[in-house]
C-alpha positions in Angstrom: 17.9 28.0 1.1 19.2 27.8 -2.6 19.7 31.2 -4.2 17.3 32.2 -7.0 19.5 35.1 -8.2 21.4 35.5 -11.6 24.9 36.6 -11.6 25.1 40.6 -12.1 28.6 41.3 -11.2 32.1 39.7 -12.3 34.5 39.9 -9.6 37.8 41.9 -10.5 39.5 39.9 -9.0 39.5 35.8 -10.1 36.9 36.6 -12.6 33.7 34.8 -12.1 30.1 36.1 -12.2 28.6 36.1 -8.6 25.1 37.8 -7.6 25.4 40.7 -5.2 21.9 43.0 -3.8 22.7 46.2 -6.1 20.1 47.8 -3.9 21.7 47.5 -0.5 24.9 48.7 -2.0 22.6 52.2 -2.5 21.4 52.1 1.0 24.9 51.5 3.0 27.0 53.2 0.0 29.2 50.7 -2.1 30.6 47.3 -0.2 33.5 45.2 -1.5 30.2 43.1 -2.7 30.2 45.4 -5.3 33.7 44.5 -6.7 34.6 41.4 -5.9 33.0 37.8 -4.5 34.7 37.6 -1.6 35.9 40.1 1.0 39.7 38.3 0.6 39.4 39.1 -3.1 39.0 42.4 -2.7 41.6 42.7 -0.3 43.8 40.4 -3.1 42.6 43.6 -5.5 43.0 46.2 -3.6 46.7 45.5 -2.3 47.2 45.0 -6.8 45.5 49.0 -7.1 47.5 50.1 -4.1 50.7 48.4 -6.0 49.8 50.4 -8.9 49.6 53.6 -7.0 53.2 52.9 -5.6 51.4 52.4 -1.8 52.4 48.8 -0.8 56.2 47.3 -2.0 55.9 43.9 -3.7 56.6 41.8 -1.1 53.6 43.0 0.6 51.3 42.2 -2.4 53.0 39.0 -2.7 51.8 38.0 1.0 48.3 39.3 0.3 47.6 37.4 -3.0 49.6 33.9 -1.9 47.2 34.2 1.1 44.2 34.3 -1.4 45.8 31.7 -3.8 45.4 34.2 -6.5 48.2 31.9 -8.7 45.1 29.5 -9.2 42.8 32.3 -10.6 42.3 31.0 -14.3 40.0 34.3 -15.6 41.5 36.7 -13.2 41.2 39.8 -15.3 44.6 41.0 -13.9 46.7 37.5 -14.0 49.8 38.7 -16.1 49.9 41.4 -13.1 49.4 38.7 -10.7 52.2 36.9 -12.3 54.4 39.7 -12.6 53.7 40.5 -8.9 54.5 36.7 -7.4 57.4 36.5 -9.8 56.2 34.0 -12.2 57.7 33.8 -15.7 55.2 33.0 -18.4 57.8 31.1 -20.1 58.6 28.6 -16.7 57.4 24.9 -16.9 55.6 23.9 -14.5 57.2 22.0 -11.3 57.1 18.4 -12.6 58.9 16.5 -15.7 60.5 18.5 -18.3 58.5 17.6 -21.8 60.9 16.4 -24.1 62.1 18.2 -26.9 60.4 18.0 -30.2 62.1 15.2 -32.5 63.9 17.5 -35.8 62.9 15.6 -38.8 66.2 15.1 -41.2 66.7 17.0 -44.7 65.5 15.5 -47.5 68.6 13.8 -49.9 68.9 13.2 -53.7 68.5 9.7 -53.6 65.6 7.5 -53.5 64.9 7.7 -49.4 66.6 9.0 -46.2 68.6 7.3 -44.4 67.5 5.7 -41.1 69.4 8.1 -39.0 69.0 9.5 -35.4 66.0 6.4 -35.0 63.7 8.0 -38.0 62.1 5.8 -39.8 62.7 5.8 -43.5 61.3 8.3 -46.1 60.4 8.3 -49.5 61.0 12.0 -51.2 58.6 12.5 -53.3 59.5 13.5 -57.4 57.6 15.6 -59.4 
């Protein structure tokens, strides 16, 4: 049966709009439904609150979020936490090939163009 519903919550924890009954939430008193699309994301965002609160030690959130994969969360509303948490710098490269450094373009001389140094190609400087 496909589901008619439009999206009414964003999930605090990867960030994407799911539908959840608002209404049943009223009759059994609020479900993780309420908070996040899965019951393993809101386990993932409740060990990050109970991390906050000084409850659970790192290592604990760590296993917690690697077992929910939160590292692929693109619009998780808490990822620089996330990242901080799973010891992530924001400034790593990814595992792979190093990009190569960006070629420095030579200083411009007073004569007519620039040597053909370093495998630039030749310049003209421009006179006003």
């Amino acid at each position: 049966m496909k589901d008619n519903h439009k999206p009414n919550h964003r999930c605090l924890a990867c960030g994407i709009e799911y539908y959840a009954c608002d209404s049943c939430d009223k009759k059994i008193d609020k479900t993780w439904r309420t908070a996040c699309c899965t019951e393993g994301h809101y386990k993932a965002y409740f060990a990050m609150w109970q991390y906050g609160q000084g409850l659970l030690t790192r290592e604990e959130v760590q296993a917690v979020l690697t077992e929910q994969e939160a590292l692929t969360w693109e619009n998780a509303p808490g990822k620089a936490l996330i990242r901080e948490i799973m010891d992530v710098d924001e400034t790593e490269e990814p595992a792979g090939e190093p990009e190569p450094e960006a070629e420095q373009v030579p200083e411009e001389t007073d004569t007519e163009t620039a040597p053909n140094t370093d495998g630039f190609r030749e310049r003209k400087k421009k006179r006003r």
